[in-house]
C-alpha positions in Angstrom: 0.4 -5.7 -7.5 -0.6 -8.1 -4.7 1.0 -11.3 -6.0 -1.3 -14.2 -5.3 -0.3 -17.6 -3.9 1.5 -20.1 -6.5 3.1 -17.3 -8.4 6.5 -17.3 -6.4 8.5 -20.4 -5.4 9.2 -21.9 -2.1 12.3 -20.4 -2.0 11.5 -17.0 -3.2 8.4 -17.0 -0.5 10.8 -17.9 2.4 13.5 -15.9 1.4 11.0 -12.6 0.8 9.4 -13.6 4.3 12.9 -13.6 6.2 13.6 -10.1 4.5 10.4 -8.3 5.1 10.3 -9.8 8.6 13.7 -8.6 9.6 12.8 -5.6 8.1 9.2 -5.2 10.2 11.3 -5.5 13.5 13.9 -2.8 12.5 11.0 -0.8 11.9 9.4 -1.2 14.9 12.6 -0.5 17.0 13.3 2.8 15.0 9.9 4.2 15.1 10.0 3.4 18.8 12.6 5.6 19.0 10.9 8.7 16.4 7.3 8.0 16.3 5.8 8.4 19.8 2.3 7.9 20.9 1.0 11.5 20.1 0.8 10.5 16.4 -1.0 7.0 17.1 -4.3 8.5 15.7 -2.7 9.5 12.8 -0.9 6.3 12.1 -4.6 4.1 12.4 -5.6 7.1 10.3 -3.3 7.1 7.7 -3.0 3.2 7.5 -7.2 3.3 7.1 -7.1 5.5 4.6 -4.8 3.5 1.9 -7.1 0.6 2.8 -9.5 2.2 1.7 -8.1 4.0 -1.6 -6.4 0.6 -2.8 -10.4 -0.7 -2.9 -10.8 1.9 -5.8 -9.2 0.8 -9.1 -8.6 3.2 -11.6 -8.7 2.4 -15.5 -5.2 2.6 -17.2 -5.0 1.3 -20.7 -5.3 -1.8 -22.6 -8.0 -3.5 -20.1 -5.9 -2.6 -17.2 -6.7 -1.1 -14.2 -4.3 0.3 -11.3 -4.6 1.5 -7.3 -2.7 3.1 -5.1 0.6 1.6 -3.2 0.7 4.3 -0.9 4.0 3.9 0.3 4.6 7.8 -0.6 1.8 9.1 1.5 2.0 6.9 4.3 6.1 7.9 4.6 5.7 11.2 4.4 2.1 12.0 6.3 3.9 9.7 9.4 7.1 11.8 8.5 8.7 8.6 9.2 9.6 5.8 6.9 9.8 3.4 9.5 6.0 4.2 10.5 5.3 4.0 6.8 6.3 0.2 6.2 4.4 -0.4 9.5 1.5 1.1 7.6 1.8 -0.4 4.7 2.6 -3.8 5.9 -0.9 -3.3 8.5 -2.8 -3.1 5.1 -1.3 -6.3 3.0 -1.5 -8.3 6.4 -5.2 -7.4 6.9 -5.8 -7.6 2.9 -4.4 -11.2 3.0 -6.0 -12.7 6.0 -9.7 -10.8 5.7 -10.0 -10.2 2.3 -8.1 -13.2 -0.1 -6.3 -10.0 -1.5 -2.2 -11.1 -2.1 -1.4 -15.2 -1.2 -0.6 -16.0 2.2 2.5 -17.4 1.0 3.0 -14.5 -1.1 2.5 -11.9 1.9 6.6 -11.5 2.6 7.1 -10.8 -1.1 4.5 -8.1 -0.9 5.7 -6.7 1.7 9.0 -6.6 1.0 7.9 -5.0 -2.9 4.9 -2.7 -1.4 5.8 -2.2 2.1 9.6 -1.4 2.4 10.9 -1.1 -1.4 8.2 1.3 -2.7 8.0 3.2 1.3 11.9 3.7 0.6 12.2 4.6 -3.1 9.5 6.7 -2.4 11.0 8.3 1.0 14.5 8.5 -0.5 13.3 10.1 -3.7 10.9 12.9 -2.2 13.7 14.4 0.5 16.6 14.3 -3.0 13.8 16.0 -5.0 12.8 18.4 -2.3 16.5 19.7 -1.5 16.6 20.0 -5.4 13.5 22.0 -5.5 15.3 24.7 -2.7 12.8 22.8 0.3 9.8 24.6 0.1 6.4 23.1 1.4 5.0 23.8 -1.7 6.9 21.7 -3.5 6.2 19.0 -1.6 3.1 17.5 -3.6 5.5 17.5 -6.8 8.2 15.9 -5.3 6.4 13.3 -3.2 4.1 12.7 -7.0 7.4 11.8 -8.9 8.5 10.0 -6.0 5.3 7.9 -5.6 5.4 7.3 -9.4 8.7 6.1 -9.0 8.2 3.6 -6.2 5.3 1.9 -8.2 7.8 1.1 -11.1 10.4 0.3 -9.1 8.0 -2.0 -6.4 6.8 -3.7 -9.8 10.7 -4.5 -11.0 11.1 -6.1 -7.8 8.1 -7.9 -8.2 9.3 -9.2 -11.5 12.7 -10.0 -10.5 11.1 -12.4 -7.7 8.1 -13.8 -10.8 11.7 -14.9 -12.8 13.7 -16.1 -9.7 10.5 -18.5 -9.5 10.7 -19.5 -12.7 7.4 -18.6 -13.2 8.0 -16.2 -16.2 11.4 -15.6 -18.1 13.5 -12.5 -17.3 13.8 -11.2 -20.9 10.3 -10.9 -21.2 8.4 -10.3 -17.3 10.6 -7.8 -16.8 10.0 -5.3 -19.5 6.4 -6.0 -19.4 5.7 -5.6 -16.0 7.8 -2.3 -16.3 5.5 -0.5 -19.2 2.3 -1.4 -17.6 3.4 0.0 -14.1 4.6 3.1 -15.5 1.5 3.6 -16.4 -0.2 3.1 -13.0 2.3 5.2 -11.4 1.3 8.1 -13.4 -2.4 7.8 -11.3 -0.5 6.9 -8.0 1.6 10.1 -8.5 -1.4 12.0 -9.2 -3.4 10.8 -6.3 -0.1 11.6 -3.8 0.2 15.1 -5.2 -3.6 15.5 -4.5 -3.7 13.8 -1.7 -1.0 16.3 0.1 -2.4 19.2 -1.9 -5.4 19.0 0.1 -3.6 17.8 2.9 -0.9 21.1 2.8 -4.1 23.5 2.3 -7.1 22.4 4.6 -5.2 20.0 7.3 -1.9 20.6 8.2 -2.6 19.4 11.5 -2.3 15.7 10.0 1.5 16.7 8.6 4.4 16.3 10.3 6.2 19.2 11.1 5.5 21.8 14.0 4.3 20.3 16.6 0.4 21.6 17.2 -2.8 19.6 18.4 -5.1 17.8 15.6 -7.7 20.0 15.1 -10.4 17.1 14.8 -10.9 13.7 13.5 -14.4 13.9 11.7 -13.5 15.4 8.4 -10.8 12.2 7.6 -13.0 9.3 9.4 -16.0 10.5 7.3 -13.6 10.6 4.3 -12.6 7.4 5.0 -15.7 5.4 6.0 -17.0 7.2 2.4 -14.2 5.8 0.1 -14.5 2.5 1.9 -18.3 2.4 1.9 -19.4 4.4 -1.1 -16.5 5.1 -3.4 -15.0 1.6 -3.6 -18.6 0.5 -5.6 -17.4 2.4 -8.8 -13.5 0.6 -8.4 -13.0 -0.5 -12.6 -13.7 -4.2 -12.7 -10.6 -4.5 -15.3 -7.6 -6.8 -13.8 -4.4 -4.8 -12.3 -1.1 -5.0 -13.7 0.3 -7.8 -12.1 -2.9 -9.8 -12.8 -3.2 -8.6 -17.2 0.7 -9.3 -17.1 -0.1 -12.6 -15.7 -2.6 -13.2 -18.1 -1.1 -12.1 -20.8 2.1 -14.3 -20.2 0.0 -17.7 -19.5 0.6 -18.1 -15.7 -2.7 -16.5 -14.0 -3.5 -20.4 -13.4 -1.0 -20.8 -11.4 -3.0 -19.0 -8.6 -6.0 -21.2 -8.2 -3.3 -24.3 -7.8 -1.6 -23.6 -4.6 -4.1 -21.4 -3.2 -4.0 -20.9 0.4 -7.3 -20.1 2.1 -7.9 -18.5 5.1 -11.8 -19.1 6.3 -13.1 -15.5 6.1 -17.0 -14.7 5.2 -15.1 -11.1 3.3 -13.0 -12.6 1.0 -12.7 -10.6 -2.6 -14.4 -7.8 -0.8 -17.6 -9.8 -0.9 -20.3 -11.2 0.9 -22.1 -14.0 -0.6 -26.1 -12.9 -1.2 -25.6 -9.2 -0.3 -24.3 -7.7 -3.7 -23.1 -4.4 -3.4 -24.0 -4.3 -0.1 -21.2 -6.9 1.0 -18.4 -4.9 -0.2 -19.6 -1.8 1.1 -19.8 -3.8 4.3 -16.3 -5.7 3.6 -14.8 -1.9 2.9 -16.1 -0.5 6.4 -14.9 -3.6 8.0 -11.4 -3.2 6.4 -10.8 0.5 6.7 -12.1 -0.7 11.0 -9.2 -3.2 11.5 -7.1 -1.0 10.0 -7.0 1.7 12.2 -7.4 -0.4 15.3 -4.6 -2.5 14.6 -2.6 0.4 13.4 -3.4 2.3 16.9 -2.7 -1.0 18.7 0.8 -1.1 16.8 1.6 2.8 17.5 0.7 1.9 21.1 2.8 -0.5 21.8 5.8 1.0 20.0 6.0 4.2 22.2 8.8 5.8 22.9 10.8 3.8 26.2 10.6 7.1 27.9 6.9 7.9 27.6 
């Protein structure tokens, strides 16, 4: 759902920009105030890790192919949506400026759609569902799978709203399209959250939030990591996502090669000219890196006043 650049107006990109921006500070002055350095590891953790899983596309239907948002996980592992649009907003910056993934222009509309709207539906819609389902820990991977699935329709309505702001594709007809094929892809991001925290729940509960009790280790989820990035992300379905088949579908997909915006960067489309597989297993460890280093930087500098 990264929208490239040329697909959203000038107005629309200033306007999302102002939001998302506004937004960023809020969330670094709250999770100044909840976050604390303790769970800095855990942030560059967490943020590395959805770097890493958005590499992997997964086939939906129709030619289409879906990853994961994250905004779910990255809430709810942080215990904190604050930290989680930090998180999220680390990975689309980094995606942009390393990678070519989502337009520089188009970077405050993403992460105003991915970063704050899908962290919050996502956040808002796990703690209803869990007081609904009596609060048990159990739970927690159904409520926080319907909640994921959730944010990914409503992140994509957004998305569409700002696609027929632009004038770039009419109401009537972006809307409901963008809305079928995300429900689709948040089926698989509601399945990889429930999985996710699952596992999570069972093996680590050291990386939950919750009682507070030392992280047992850190090889386990850097291995994990540096293997989905590396290793996992050669097998991502080479079919287009859902904003890119809607795109195609609806005859503006050229509109992203006429106002591109480049940013000189040897990685860009997870690639490395001459090195073949090799280059995106390279561009995936190099991603999943800068992720967690400027995630820790971020948790770093937003500790609490008093520590």
């Amino acid at each position: 759902m990264h929208i490239p650049d040329g697909f959203v107006s000038l107005p629309v990109a200033a306007a999302t920009s102002l939001a998302s921006g506004a937004g960023l500070f809020i969330a670094c002055e709250r999770s100044q105030a909840t976050f604390g350095i303790r769970r800095a590891p855990i942030l560059g953790l967490t943020t590395a890790f959805i770097f890493a899983a958005q590499m992997i596309n997964f086939p939906v239907a129709g030619g289409t192919s879906g990853h994961l948002l994250g905004g779910a996980l990255a809430a709810i592992i942080l215990g904190s949506p604050w930290a989680g649009m930090l998180c999220i907003a680390t990975v689309l910056i980094i995606q942009a400026v390393l990678f070519a993934d989502g337009g520089i222009t188009a970077l405050g509309a993403n992460i105003l759609n991915m970063g704050i709207v899908g962290v919050w539906v996502a956040w808002g819609l796990t703690q209803t569902l869990q007081r609904l389902l009596g609060g048990s820990q159990r739970r927690l991977p159904l409520a926080a799978g319907i909640a994921a699935a959730v944010s990914v329709v409503v992140a994509a309505l957004a998305c569409a709203i700002e696609l027929a702001l632009s004038g770039t594709a009419p109401a009537s007809i972006v809307l409901p399209t963008m809305t079928g094929v995300h429900i689709l892809i948040g089926v698989g991001e509601g399945l990889i959250t429930g999985g996710v925290l699952t596992y999570l729940a069972t093996a680590r509960p050291d990386l939950l939030p919750g009682e507070e009790h030392k992280v047992r280790g850190w090889l386990v989820p850097v291995v994990s990591i540096l293997l989905i990035s590396g290793v996992l992300s050669l097998f991502a379905s080479a079919w287009p996502d859902g904003l890119e088949k809607v795109a195609e579908n609806l005859g503006f997909i050229n509109l992203a090669e006429q106002v591109r915006v480049v940013v000189p960067t040897p990685l860009a489309d997870y690639e490395i000219k001459g090195l073949g597989q090799i280059g995106t297993s390279i561009a995936g460890l190099v991603g999943s890196t800068a992720c967690f280093t400027v995630a820790f930087g971020i948790a770093k500098v937003i500790k609490p006043k008093n520590a």
